[in-house]
C-alpha positions as CSV (number, residue, x, y, z in Angstrom):
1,X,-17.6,-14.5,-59.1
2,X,-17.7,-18.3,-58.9
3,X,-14.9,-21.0,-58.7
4,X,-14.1,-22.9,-61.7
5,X,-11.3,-25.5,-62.8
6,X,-9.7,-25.9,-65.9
7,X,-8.4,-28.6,-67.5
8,X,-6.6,-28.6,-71.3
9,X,-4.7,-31.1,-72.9
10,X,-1.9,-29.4,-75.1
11,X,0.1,-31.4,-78.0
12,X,3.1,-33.3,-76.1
13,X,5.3,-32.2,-79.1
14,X,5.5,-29.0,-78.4
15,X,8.8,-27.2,-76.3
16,X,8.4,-26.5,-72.9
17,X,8.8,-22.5,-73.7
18,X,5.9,-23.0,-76.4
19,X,3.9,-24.3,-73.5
20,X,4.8,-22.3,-71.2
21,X,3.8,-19.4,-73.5
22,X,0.6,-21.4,-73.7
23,X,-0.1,-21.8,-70.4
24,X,0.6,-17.6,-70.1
25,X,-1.9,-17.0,-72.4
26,X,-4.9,-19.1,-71.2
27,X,-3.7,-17.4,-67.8
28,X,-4.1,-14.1,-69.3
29,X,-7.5,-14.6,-71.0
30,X,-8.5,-15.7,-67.6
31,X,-6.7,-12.4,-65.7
32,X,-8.7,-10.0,-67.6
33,X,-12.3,-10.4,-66.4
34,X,-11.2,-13.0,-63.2
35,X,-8.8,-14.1,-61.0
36,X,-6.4,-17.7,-62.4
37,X,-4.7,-19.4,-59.9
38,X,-1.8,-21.6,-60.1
39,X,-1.1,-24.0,-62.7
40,X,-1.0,-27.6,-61.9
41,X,1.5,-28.9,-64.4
42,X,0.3,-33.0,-64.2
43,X,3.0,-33.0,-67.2
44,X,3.1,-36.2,-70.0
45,X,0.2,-38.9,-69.7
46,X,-1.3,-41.4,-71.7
47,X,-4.6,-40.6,-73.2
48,X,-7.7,-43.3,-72.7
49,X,-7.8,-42.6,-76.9
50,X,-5.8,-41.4,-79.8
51,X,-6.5,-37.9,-80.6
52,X,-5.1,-36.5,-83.9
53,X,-3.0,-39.9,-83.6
54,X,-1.2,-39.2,-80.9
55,X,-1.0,-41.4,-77.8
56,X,-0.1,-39.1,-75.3
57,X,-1.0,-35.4,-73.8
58,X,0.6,-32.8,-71.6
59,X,-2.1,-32.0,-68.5
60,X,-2.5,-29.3,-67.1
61,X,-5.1,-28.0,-64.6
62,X,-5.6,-24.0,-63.7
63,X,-8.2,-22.8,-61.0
64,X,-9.8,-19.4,-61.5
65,X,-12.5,-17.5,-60.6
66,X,-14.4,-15.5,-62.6
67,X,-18.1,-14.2,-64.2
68,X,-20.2,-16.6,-65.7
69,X,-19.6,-14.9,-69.2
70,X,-15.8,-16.1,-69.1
71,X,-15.6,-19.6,-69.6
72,X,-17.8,-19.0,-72.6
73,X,-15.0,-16.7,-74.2
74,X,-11.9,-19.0,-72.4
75,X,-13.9,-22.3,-74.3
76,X,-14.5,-20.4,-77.9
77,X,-10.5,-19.1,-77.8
78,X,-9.4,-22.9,-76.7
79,X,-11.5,-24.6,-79.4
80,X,-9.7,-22.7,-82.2
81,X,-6.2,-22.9,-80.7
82,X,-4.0,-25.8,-82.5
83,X,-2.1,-26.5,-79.8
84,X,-4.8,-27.6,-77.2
85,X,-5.9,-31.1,-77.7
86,X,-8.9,-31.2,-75.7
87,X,-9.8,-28.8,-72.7
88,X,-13.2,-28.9,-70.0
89,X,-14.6,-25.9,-67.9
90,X,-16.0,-27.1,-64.5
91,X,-17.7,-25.1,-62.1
92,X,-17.2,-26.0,-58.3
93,X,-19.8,-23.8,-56.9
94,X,-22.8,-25.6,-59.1
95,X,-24.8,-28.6,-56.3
């Protein structure tokens, strides 16, 4: 298993139990082939550019570790959501 971080941007319109079920799900995804940690709600910011028109974004950042086939699956499922503006898959064990 290696470490990895995750980091999605969801739509700042949305309620915080939409989110919430969000962030569930992308936790789930993640608990069935690995281990999520704790989400790190950073909450509202401004984004460096307008995506989809919209100024700002709701961070949030979830540790997890897992085999390298999941963040492949966790990246295909986050691309078609609607709700996530923009996500990125890191891995902290790569030199």
């Amino acid at each position: 298993m290696r470490n990895y971080e995750l980091l999605f941007i969801l739509d700042p319109a949305m309620d915080e139990a939409a989110r919430n079920q969000m962030i569930e799900t992308v936790k789930g995804i993640i608990n069935a082939d690995g281990e999520a940690g704790e989400a790190d709600l950073w909450g509202v910011k401004k984004l460096a550019y307008p995506i989809n028109k919209k100024k700002d974004g709701f961070y949030v950042l979830i540790p997890f570790k897992a085999s390298p086939e999941l963040p492949k699956e966790l990246d295909r499922r986050l691309k078609i959501s609607d709700n996530c503006m923009r996500h990125i898959i890191v891995c902290q064990d790569e030199k």
